[in-house]
PDB file of N, CA, C and O in Angstrom:
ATOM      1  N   UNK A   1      -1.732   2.884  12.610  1.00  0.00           N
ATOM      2  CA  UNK A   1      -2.353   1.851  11.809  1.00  0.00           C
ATOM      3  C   UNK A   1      -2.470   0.548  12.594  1.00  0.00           C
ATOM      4  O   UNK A   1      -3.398  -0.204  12.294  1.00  0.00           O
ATOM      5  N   UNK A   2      -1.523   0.158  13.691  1.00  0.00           N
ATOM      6  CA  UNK A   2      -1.467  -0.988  14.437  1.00  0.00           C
ATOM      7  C   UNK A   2      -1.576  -0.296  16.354  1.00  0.00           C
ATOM      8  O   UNK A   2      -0.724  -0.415  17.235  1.00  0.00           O
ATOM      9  N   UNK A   3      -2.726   0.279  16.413  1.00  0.00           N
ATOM     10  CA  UNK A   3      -3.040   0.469  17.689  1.00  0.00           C
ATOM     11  C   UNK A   3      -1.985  -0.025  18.189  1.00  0.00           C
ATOM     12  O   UNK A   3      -0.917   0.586  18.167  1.00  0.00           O
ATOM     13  N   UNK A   4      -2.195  -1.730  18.950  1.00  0.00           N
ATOM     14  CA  UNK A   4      -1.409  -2.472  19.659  1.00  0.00           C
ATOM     15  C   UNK A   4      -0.404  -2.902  19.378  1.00  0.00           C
ATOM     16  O   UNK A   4       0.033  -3.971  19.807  1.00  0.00           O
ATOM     17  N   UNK A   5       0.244  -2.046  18.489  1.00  0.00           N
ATOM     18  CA  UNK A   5       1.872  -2.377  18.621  1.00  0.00           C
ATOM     19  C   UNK A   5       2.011  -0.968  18.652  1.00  0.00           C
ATOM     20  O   UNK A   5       2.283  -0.786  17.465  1.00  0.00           O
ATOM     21  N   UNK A   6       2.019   0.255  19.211  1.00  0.00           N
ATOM     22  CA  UNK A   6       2.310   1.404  19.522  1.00  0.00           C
ATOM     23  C   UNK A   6       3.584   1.165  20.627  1.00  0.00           C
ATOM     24  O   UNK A   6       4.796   1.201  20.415  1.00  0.00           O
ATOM     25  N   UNK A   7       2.927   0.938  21.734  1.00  0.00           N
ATOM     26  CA  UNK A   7       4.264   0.546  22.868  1.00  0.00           C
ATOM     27  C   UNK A   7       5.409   0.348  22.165  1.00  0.00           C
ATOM     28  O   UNK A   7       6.353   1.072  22.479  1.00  0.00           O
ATOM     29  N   UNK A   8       5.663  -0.883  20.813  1.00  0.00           N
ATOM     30  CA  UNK A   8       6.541  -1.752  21.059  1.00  0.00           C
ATOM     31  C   UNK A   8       7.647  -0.559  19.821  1.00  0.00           C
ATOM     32  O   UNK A   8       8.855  -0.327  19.879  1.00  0.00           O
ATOM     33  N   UNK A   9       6.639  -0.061  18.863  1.00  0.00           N
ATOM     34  CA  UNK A   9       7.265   0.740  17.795  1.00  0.00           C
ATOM     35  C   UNK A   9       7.776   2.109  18.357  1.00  0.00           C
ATOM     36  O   UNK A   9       8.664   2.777  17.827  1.00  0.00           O
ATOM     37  N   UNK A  10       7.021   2.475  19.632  1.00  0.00           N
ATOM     38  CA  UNK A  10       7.830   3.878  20.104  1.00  0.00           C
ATOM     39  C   UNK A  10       8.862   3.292  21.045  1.00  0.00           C
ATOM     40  O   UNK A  10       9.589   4.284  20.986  1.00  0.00           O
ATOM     41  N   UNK A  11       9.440   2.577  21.770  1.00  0.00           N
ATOM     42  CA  UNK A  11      10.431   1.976  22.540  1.00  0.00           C
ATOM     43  C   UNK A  11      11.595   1.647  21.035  1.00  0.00           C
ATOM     44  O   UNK A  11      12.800   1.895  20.992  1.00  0.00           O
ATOM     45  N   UNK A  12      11.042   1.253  20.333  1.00  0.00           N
ATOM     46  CA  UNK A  12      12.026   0.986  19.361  1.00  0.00           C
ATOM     47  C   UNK A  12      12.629   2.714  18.177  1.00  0.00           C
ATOM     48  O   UNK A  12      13.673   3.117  17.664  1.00  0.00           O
ATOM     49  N   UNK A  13      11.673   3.016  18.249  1.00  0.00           N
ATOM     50  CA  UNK A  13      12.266   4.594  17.852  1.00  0.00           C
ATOM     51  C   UNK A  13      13.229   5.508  19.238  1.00  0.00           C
ATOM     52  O   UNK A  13      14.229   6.133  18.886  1.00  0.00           O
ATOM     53  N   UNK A  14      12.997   5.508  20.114  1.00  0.00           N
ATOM     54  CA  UNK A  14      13.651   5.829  21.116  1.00  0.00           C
ATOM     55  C   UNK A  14      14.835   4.747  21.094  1.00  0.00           C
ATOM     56  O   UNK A  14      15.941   5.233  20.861  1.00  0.00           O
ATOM     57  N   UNK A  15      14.791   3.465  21.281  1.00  0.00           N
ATOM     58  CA  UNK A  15      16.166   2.974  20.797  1.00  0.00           C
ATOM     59  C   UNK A  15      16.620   3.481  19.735  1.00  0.00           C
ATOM     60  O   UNK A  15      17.833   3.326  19.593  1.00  0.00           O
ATOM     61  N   UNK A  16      16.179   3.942  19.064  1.00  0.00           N
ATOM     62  CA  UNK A  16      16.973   3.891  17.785  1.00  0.00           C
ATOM     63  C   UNK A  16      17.743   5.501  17.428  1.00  0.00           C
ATOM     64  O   UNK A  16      18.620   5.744  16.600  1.00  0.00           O
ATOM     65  N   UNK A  17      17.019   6.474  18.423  1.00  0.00           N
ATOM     66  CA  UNK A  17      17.314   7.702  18.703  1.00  0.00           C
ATOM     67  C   UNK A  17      18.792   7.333  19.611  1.00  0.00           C
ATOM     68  O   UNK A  17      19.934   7.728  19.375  1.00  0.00           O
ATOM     69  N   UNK A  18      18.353   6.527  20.604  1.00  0.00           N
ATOM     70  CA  UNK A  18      19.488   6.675  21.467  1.00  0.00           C
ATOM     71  C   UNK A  18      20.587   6.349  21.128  1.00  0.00           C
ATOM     72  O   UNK A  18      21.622   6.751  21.658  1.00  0.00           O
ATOM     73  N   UNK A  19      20.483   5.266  19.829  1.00  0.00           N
ATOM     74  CA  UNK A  19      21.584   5.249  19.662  1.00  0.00           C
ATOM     75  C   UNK A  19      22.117   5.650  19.019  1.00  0.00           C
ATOM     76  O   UNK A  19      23.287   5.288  18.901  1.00  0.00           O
ATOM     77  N   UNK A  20      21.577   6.647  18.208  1.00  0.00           N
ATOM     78  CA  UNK A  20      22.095   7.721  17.175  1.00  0.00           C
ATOM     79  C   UNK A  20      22.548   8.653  18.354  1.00  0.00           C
ATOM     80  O   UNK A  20      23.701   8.987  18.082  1.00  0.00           O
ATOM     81  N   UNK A  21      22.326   8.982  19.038  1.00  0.00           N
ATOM     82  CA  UNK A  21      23.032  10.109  20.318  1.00  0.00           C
ATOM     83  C   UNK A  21      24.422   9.151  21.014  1.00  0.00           C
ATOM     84  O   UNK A  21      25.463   9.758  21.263  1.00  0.00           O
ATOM     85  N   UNK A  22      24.321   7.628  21.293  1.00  0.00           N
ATOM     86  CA  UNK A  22      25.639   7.340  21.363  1.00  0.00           C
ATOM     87  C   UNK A  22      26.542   7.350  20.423  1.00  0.00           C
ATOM     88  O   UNK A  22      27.591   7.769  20.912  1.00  0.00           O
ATOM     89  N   UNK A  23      26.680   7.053  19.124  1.00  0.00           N
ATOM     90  CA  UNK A  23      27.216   7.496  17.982  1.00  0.00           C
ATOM     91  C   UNK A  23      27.846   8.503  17.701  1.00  0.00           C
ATOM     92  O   UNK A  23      28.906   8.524  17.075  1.00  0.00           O
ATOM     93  N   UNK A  24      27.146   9.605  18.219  1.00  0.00           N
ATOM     94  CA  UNK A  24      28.098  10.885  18.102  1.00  0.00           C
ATOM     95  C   UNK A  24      26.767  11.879  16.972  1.00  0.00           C
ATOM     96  O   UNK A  24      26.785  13.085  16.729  1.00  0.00           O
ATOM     97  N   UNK A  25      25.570  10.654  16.402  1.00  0.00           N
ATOM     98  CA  UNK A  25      25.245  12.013  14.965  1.00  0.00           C
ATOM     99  C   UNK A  25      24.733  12.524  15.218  1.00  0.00           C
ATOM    100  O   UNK A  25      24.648  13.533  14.518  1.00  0.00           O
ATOM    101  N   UNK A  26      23.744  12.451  16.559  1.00  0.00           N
ATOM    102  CA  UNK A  26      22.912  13.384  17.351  1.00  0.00           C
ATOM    103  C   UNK A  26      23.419  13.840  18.306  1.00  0.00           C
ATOM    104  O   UNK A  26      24.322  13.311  18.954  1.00  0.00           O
ATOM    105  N   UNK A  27      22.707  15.278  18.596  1.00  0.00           N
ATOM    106  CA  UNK A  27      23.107  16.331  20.149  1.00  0.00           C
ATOM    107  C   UNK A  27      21.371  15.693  20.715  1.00  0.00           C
ATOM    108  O   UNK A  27      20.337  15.436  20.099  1.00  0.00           O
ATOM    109  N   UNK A  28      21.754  15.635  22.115  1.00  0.00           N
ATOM    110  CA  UNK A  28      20.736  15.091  23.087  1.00  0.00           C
ATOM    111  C   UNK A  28      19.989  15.835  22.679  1.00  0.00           C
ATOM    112  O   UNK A  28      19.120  15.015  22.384  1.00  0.00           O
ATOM    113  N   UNK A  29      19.428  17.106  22.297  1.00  0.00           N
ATOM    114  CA  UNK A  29      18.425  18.303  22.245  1.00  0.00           C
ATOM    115  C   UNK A  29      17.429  17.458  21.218  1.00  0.00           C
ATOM    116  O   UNK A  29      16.257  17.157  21.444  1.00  0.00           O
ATOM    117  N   UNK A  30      18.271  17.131  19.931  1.00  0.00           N
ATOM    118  CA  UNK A  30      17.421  16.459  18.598  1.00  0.00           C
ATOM    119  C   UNK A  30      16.888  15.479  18.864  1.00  0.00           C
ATOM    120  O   UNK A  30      17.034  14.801  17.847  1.00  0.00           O
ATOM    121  N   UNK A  31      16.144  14.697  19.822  1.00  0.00           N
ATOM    122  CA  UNK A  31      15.531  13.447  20.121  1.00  0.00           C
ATOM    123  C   UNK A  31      14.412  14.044  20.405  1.00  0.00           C
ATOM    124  O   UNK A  31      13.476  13.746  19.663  1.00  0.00           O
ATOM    125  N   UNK A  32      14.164  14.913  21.375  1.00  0.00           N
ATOM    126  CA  UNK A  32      12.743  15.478  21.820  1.00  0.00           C
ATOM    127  C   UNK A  32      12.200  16.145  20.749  1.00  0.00           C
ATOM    128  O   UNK A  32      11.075  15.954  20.287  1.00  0.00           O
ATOM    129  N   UNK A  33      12.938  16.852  20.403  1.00  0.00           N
ATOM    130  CA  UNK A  33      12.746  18.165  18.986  1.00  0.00           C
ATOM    131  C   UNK A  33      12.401  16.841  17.847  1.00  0.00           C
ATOM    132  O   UNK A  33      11.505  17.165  17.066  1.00  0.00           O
ATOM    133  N   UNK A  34      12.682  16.112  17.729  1.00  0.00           N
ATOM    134  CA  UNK A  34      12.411  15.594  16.383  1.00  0.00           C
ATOM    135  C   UNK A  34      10.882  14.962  16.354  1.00  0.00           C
ATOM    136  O   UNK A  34      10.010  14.949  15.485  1.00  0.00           O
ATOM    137  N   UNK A  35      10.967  14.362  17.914  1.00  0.00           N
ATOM    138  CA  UNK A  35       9.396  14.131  18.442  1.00  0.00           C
ATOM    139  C   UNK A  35       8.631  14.992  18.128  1.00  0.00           C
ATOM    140  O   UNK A  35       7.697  14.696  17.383  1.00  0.00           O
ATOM    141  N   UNK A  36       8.773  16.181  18.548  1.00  0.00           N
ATOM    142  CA  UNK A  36       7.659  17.227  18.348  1.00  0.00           C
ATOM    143  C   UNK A  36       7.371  17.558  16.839  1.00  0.00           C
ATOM    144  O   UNK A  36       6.321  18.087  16.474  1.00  0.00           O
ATOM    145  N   UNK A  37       8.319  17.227  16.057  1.00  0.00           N
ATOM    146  CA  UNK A  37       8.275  17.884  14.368  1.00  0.00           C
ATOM    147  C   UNK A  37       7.691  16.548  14.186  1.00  0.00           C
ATOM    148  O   UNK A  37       6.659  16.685  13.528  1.00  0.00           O
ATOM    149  N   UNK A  38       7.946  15.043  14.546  1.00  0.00           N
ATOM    150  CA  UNK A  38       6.762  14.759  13.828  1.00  0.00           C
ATOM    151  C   UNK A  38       5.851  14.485  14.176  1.00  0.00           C
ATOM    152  O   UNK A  38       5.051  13.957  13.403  1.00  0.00           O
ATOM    153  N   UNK A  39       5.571  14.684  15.345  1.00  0.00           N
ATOM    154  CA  UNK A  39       3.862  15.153  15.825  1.00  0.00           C
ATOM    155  C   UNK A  39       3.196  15.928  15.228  1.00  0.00           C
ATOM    156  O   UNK A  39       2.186  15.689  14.567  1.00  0.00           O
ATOM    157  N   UNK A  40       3.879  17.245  15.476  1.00  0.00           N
ATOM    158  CA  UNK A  40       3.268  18.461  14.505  1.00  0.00           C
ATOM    159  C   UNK A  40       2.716  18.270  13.069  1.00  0.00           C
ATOM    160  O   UNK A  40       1.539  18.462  12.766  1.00  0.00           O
ATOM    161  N   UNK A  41       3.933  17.772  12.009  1.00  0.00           N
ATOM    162  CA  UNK A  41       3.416  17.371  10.622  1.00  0.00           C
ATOM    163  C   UNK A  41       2.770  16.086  11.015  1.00  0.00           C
ATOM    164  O   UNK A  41       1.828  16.235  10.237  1.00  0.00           O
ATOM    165  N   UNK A  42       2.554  15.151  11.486  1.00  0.00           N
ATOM    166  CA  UNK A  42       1.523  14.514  11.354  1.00  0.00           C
ATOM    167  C   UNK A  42       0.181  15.034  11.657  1.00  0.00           C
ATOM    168  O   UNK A  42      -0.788  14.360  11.308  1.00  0.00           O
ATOM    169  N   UNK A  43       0.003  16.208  12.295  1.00  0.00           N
ATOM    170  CA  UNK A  43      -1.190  16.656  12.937  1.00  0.00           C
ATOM    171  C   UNK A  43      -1.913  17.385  11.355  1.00  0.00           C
ATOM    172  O   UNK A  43      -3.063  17.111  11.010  1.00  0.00           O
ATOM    173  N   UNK A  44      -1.202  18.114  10.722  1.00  0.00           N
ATOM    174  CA  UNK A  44      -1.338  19.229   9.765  1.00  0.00           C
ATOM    175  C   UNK A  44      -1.418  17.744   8.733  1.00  0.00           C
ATOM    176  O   UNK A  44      -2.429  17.932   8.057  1.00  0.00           O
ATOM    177  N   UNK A  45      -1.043  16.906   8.481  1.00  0.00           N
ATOM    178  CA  UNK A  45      -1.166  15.990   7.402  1.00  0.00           C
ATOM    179  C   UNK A  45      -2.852  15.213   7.723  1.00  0.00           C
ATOM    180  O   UNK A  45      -3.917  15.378   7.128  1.00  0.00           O
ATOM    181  N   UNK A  46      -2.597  14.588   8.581  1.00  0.00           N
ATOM    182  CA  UNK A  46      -4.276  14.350   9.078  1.00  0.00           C
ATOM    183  C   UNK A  46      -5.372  14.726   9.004  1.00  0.00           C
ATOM    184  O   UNK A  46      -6.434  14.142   9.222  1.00  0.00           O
ATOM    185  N   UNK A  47      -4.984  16.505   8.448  1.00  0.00           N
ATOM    186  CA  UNK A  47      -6.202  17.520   7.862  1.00  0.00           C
ATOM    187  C   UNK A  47      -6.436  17.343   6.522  1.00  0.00           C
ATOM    188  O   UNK A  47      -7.513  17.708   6.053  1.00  0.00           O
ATOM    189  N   UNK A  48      -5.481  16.772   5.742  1.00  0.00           N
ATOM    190  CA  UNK A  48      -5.935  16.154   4.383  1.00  0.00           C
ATOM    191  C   UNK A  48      -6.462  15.384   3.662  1.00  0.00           C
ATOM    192  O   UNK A  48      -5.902  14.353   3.289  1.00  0.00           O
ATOM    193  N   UNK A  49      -7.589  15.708   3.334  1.00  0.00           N
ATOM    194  CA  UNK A  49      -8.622  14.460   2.790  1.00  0.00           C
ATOM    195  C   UNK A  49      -8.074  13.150   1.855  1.00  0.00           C
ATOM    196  O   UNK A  49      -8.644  12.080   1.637  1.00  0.00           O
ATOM    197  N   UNK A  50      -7.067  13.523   1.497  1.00  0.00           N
ATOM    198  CA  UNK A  50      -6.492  12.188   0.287  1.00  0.00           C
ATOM    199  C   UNK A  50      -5.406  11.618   1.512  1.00  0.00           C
ATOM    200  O   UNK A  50      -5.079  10.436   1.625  1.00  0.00           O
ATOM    201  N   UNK A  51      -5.020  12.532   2.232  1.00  0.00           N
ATOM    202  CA  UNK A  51      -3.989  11.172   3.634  1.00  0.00           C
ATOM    203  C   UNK A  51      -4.845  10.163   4.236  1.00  0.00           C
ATOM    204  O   UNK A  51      -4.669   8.965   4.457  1.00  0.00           O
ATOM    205  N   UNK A  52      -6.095  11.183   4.506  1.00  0.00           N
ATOM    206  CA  UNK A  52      -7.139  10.351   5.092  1.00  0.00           C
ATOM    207  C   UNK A  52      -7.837   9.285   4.788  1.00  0.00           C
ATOM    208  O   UNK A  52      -8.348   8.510   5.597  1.00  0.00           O
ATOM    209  N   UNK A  53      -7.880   9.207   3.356  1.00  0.00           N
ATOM    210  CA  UNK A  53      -8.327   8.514   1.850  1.00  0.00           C
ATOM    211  C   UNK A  53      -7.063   7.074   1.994  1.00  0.00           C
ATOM    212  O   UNK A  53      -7.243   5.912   2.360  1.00  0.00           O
ATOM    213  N   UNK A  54      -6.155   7.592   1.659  1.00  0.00           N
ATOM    214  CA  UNK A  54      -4.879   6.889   1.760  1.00  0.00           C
ATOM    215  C   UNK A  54      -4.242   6.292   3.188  1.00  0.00           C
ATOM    216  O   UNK A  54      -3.464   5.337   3.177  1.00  0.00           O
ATOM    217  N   UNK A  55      -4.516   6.731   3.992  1.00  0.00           N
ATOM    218  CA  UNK A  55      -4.060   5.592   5.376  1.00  0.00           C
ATOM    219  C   UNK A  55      -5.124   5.205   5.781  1.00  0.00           C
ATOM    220  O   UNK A  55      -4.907   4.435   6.717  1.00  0.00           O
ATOM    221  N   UNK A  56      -6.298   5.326   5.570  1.00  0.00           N
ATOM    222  CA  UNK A  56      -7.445   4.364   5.562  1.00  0.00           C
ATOM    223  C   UNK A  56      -7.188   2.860   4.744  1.00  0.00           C
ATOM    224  O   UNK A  56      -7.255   1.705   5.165  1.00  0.00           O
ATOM    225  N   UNK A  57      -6.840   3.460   3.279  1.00  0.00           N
ATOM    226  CA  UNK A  57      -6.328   2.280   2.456  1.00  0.00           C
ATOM    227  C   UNK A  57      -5.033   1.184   2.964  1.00  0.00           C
ATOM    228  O   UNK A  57      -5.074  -0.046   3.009  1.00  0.00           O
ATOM    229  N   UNK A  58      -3.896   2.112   3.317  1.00  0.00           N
ATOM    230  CA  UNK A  58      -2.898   1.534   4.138  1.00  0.00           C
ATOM    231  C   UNK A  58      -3.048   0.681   5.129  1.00  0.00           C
ATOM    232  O   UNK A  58      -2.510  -0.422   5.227  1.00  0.00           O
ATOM    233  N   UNK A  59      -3.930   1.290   6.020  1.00  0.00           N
ATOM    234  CA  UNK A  59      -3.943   0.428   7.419  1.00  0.00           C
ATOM    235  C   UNK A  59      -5.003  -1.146   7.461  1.00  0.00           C
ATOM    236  O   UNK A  59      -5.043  -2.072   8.270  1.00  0.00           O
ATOM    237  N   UNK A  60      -5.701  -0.889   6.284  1.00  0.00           N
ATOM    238  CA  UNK A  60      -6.862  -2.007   5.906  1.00  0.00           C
ATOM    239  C   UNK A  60      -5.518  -3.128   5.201  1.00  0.00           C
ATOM    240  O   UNK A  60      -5.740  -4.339   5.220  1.00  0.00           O
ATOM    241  N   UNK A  61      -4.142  -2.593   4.598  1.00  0.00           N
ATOM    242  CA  UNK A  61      -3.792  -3.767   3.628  1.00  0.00           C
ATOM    243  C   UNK A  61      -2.970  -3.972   4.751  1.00  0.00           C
ATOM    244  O   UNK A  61      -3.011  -5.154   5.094  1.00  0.00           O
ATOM    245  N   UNK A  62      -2.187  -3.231   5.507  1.00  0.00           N
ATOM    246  CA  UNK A  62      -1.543  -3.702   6.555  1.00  0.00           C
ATOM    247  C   UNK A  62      -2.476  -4.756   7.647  1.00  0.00           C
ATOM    248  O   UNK A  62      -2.295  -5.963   7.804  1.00  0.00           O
ATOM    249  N   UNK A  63      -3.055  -4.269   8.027  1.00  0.00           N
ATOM    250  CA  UNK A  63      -3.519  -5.367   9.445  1.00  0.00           C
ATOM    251  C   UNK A  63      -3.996  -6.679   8.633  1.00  0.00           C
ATOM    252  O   UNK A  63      -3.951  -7.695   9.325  1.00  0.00           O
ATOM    253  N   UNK A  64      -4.514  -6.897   7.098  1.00  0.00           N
ATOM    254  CA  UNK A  64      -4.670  -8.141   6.727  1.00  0.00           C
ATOM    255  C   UNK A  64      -3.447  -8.391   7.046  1.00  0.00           C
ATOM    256  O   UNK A  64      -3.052  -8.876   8.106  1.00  0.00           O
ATOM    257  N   UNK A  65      -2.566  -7.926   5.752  1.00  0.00           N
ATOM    258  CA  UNK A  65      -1.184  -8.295   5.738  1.00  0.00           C
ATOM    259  C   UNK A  65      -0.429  -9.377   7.251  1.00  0.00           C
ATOM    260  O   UNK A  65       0.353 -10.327   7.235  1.00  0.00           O
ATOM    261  N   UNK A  66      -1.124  -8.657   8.393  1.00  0.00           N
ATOM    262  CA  UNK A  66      -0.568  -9.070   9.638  1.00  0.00           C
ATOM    263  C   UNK A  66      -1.736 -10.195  10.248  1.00  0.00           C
ATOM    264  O   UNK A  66      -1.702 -10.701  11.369  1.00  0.00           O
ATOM    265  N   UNK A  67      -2.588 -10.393   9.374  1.00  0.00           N
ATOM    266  CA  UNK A  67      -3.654 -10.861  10.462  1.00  0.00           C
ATOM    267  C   UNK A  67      -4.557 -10.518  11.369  1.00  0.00           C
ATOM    268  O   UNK A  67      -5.387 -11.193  11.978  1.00  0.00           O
ATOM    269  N   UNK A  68      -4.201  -8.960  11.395  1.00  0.00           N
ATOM    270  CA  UNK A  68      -5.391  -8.607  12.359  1.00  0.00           C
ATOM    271  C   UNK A  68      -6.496  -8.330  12.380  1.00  0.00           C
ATOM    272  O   UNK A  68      -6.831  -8.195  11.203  1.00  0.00           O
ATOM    273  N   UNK A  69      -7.770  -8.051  13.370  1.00  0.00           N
ATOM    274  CA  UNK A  69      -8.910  -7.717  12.618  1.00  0.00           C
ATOM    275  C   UNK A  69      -8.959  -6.171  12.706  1.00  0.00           C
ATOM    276  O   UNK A  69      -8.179  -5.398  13.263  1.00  0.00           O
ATOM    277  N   UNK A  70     -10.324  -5.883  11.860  1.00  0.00           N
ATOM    278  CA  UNK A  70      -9.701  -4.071  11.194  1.00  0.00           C
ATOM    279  C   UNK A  70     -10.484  -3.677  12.558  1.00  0.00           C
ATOM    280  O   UNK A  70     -11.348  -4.237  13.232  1.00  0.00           O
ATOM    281  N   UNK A  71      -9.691  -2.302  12.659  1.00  0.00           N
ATOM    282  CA  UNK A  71     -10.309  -1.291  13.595  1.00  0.00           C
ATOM    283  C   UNK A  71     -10.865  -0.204  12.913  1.00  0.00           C
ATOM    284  O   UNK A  71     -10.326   0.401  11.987  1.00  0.00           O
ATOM    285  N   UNK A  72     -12.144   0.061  13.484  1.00  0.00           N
ATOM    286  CA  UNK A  72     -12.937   1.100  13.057  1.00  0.00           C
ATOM    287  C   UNK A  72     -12.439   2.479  13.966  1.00  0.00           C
ATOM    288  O   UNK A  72     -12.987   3.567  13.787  1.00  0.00           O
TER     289      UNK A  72
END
């Protein structure tokens, strides 16, 4: 929904993985694996006309919300 903050939101999920693996609640394996599960269901969700309907709607109230201008 925010193109240009991609970089800053996946560096911050990877922090936030890592530090669930220093913690003890994750095994190193579940960081990559969890990547891929939600790649995957996001891929299979994207085929649905009302997600499509609906994060169209989302991403239009978000980037006002933020100020940005909309991306087509």
């Amino acid at each position: 929904m925010v193109p240009e903050k991609r970089d800053a939101l996946l560096a911050r999920a990877d922090a936030y993985g890592h530090n669930r693996l220093v913690c003890g609640v994750h095994y190193a394996s579940d960081i990559p694996a969890s990547r891929l599960v939600a790649y995957a269901i996001h891929a299979v969700m994207a085929q649905n006309p009302m997600y499509q309907t609906e994060l169209a709607a989302a991403r239009t109230e978000l980037r006002t919300a933020l100020g940005l201008a909309a991306v087509k």
